[in-house]
N, C-alpha and C positions, 0 to 999 in steps of 0.2 A: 538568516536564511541560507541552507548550501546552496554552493554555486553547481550549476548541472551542465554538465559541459562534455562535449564529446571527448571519445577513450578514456570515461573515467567511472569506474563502479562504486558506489559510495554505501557503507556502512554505518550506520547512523550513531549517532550519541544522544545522549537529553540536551535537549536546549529549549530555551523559552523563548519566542515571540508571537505580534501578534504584525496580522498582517495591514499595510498602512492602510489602503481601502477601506477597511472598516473602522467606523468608530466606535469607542468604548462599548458606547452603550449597545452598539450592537454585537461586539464580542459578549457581554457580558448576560445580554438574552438568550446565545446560540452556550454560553457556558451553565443557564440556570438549565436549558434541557438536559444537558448530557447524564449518564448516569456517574452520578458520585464516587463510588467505589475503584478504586486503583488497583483490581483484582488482574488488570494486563499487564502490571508488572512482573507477573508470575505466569500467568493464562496465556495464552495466545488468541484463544476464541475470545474472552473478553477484550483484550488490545484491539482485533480483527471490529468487534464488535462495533464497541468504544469510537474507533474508529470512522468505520460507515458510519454510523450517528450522527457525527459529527460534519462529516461531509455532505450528508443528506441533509440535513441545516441548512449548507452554507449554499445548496441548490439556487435559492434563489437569488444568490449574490454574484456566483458563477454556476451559469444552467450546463455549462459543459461537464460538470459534477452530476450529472443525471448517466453517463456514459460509464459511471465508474462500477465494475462489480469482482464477485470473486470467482475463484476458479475453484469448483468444486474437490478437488484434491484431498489426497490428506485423509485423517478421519481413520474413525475405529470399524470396520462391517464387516460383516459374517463374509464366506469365502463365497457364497454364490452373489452377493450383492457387489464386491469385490470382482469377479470374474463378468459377471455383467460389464461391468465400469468400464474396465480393461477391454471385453471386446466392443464398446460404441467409442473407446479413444482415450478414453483415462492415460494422463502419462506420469510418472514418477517426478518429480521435481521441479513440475511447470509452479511458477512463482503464483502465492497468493491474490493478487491484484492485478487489473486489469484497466485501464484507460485508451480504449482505441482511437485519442485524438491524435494526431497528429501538429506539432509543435513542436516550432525553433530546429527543424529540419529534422528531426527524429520520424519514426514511422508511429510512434503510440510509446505507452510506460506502462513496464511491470514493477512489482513490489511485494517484494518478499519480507513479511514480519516473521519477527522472532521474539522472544523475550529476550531479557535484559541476560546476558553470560551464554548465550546460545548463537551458535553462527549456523550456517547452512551447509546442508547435506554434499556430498561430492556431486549428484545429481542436482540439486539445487545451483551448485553452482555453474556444473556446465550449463543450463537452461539459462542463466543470467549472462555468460560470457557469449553464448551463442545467441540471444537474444541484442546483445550488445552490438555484437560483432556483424547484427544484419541490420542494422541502426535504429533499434530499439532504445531507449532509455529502462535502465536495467536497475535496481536500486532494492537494498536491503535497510531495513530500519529495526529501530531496539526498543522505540518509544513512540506515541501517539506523539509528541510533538515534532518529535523527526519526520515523524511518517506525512504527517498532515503539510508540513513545510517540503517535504520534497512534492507533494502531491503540488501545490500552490507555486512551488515555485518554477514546477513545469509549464503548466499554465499557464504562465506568466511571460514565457520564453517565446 
């Protein structure tokens, strides 16, 4: 599991675990839903997806997982669906994920996915430093396993 600890912004790696809480057999019923395909290796909206899937599962194990969503961002739209965006508050770089609990002295956690060889925008990154910097938990990942263990191990804090 990383360790999530203030002044520190963490880019994630692959790694595997499972979390002690659960047992086997219940990872492995929350593993028979998810979708198969490892198409977020490449994809982002798949990962993103892949993702929420996974964490909407685990709802019932931690209901604080109910609070988690994304930030509409991002995306391909015509210039008037675009300029709409932009004038109700659309901002460039605000990170993908959103948890507004508050945990282990933080204010809430963002989380910006990427695929695997992709790092984050200049704008991506000031929203993480300056989310950091207001004592947010700020966190970039590359893999559903990263992503899901920093999500869990906030939580946890």
């Amino acid at each position: 599991m990383p360790t999530i600890r203030k002044g520190s912004i963490v880019a994630g790696g692959t790694r595997q675990s499972r979390q002690p809480e659960m047992t086997d057999a219940e990872r492995a019923a929350i593993d028979r839903r998810l979708p198969a395909a490892r198409a977020w290796q490449t994809d982002e909206h798949a990962f993103q997806k892949s993702l929420i899937a996974e964490m909407n599962l685990r709802t019932g194990w931690e209901p604080r997982l109910k609070r988690l969503y994304a930030v509409p961002n991002g995306g391909h739209r015509n210039a008037a669906a675009a300029g709409k965006m932009k004038a109700e508050g659309q901002k460039t770089g605000v990170p993908d994920l959103c948890l507004p609990i508050a945990a282990g002295g933080f204010h809430g956690f963002y989380l910006e996915l990427k695929k695997a060889g992709n790092g984050p925008s200049p704008d991506q990154w000031e929203w993480l430093l300056d989310l950091h910097r207001g004592g947010y938990a700020a966190f970039v990942a590359n893999d559903v396993n990263t992503a899901r263990d920093l999500i869990l191990s906030y939580l946890a804090l």
